[in-house]
N, C-alpha and C positions, 0 to 999 in steps of 0.2 A: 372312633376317637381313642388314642391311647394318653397315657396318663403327660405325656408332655405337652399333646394339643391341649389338655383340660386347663393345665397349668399356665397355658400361652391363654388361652380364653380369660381366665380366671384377673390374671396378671392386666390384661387389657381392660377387665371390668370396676378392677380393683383402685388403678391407677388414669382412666381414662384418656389411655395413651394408647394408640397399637402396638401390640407386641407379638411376635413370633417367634417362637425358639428355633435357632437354626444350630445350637449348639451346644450341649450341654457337658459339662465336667467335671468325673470325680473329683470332690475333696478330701484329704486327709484329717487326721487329728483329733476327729471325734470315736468316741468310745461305746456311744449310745445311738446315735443315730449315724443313719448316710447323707452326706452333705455334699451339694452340687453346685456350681458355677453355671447360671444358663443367660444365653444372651442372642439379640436377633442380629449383632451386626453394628450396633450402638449403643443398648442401654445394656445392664447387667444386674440381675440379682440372684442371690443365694437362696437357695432349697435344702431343707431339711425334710427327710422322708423316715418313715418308720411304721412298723406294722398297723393297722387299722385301730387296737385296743389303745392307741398311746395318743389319738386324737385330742383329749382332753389336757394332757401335756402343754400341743401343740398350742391349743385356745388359749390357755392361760400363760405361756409366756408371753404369747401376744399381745393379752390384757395386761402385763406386765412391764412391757417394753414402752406401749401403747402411753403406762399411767408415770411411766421413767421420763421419757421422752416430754410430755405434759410439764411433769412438773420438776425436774430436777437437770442441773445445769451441767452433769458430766452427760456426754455425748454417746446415746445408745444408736443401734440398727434398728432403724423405722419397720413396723412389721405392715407389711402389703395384704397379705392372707394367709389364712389357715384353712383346712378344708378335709374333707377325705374324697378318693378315688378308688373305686374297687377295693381291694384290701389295703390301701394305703393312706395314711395319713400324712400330710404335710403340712409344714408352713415356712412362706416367703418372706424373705426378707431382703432389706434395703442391702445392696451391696458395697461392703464399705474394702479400700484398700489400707488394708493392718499391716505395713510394711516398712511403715514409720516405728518412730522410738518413742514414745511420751513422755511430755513433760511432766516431770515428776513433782513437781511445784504448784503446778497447774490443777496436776490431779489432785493432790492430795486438797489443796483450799475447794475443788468442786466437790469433791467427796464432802468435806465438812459443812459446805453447802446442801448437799444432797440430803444430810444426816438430820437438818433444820427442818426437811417440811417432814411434818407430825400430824399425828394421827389422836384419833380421841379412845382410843383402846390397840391392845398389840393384836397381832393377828391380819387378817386380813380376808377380802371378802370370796376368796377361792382357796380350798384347797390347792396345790400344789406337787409339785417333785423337787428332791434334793437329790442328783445323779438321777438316779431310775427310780428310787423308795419315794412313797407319798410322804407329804409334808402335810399338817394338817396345820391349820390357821383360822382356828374357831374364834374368834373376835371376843377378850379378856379383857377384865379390867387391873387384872393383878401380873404383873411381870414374873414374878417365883410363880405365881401358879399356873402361867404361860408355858415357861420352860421347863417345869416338872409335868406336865399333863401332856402336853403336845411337841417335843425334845426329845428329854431323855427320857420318859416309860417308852412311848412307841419304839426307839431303836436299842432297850431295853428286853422289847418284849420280844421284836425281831433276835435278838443275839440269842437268845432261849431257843425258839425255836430251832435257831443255825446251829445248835448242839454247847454256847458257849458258858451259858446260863453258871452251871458250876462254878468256873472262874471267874466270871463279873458280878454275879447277882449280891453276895454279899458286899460286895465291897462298893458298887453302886446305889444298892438299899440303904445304904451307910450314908452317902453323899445324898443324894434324894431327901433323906429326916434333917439333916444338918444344912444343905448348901444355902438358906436362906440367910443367916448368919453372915455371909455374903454382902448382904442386901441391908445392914443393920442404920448404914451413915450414907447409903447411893439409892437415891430414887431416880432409876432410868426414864427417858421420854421415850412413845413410841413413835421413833424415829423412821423415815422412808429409807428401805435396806435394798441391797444386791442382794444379800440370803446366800450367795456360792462364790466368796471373791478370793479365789485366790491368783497366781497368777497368770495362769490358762485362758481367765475369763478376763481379762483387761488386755488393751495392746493401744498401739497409735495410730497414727491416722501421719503421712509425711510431713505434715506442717506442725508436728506435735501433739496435735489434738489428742487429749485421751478419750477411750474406747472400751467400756463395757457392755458385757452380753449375756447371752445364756444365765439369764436372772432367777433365783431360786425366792421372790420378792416376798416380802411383807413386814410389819410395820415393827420394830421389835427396840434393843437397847441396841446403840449404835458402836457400844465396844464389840458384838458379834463380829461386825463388816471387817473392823480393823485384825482383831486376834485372828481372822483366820488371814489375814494377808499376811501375816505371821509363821502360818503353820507350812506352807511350802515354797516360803520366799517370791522373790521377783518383784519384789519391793524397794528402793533405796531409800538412804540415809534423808535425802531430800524431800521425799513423800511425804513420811514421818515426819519432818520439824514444820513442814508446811501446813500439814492437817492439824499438828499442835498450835500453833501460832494462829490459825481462824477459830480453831475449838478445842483448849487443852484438856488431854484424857485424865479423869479421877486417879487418884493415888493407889487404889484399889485395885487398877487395871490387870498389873504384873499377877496377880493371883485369879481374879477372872479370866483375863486373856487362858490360862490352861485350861481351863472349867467349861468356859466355850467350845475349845477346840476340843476337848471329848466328844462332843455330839460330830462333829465332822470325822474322828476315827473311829468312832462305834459305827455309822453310816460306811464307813471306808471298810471294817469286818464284815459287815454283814453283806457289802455288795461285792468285796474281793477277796476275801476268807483269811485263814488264820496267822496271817504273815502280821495282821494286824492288832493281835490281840495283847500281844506284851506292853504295846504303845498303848492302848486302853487302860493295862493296869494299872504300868505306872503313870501314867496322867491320874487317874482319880487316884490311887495312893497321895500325890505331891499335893492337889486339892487340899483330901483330907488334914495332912498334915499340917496346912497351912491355914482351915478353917478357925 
């Protein structure tokens, strides 16, 4: 048996349908994993494979998708199975066609849907990945000491080791005693999060449907979700007035939105090196100064 009979097995057990792979096809555009098209002839789903050590990855986005899909009204990829083969890890997923536009209206009022079901501490009950780096999601009842403990030390402590410590560490040390300050007149809920939404990981579906995936999930303040749809666009004008309009963002936001997105280009330094480091500084510089 090699690893595509396992996955036509698997598929068939998973979904109580027969299936046979009679075709399977590179994907593009991921950076992390290899992603495949496999289909017998009529049904179709996507494969994501990756060396054996990344299994765990694989389970919990699955648990992820799994608990999206459950409970929250923007439309994710149903996950079929996860598993390992020989040195490989995978998991299967519903195959959706992303070749539509999204309703940018649509999206943003399910987003702020999304953002309503809560949780009774931040965190969540698997550890995780953010790109390829662990995410750790210890179940908190304090929001600052959420995102100071399990945020920014861990991709703090990663920039040290990646030789950048010198240039960040004061001026992050700095932000770490003071960013609660932040927090003085906004008590965030913890809200059910994407955790990695920028524009990469949302698309549509032809009839508009929006389309989120590759979930970096757990329960946190729901200006996270938004500021990073901020940090590398593919967002429009109509997303924004529509997610304001079912749930307007705190006054606060404009100086949060930066503060968040530090933890996404500390994560971006430490997993694609020093092109990113200027962009670290001055984010926490403009923080500070705004603290």
């Amino acid at each position: 048996m090699n690893l595509w009979q396992h996955l036509s097995a698997q598929i068939t057990q998973h979904t109580g349908q027969p299936f046979k792979i009679i075709q399977q096809s590179a994907l593009g555009g991921g950076c992390i994993n290899d992603a495949y098209q496999v289909n017998d002839g009529v049904s179709r789903y996507f494969v994501k494979l990756n060396d054996i050590e990344h299994s765990n990855m694989f389970e919990t986005e699955a648990l992820a998708l799994k608990e999206m899909h459950a409970l929250s009204p923007v439309r994710v990829p149903q996950a079929v199975c996860a598993g390992q083969y020989e040195h490989q890890a995978y998991l299967v997923l519903e195959y959706l066609d992303l070749s539509g536009r999204a309703d940018s209206a649509r999206f943003g009022q399910q987003l702020a849907a999304m953002h309503r079901v809560s949780a009774k501490q931040f965190g969540w009950t698997r550890d995780n990945v953010i790109g390829a780096t662990p995410q750790h999601n210890r179940l908190t009842s304090s929001w600052v000491e959420f995102w100071r403990e399990q945020r920014l030390q861990p991709q703090l402590k990663l920039a040290q080791q990646n030789g950048y410590g010198n240039t960040l560490s004061p001026l992050v040390d700095k932000l770490l005693a003071n960013f609660e300050r932040l927090f003085t007149s906004y008590s965030p809920l913890p809200s059910l999060l994407h955790g990695d939404l920028w524009g990469g990981n949302a698309a549509g579906l032809a009839d508009g449907t929006p389309v989120i995936f590759d979930p970096a999930l757990y329960y946190g303040d729901r200006e996270t979700d938004i500021a990073m749809t901020h940090l590398f666009s593919g967002f429009d004008s109509r997303f924004y007035a529509a997610y304001n309009e079912a749930w307007p963002l705190d006054d606060g936001f404009t100086v949060r939105k930066t503060f968040y997105n530090l933890y996404h280009i500390l994560n971006h330094l430490n997993l694609f090196g020093s092109s990113y480091l200027g962009q670290a500084v001055s984010m926490t510089e403009r923080v500070l100064s705004d603290i």
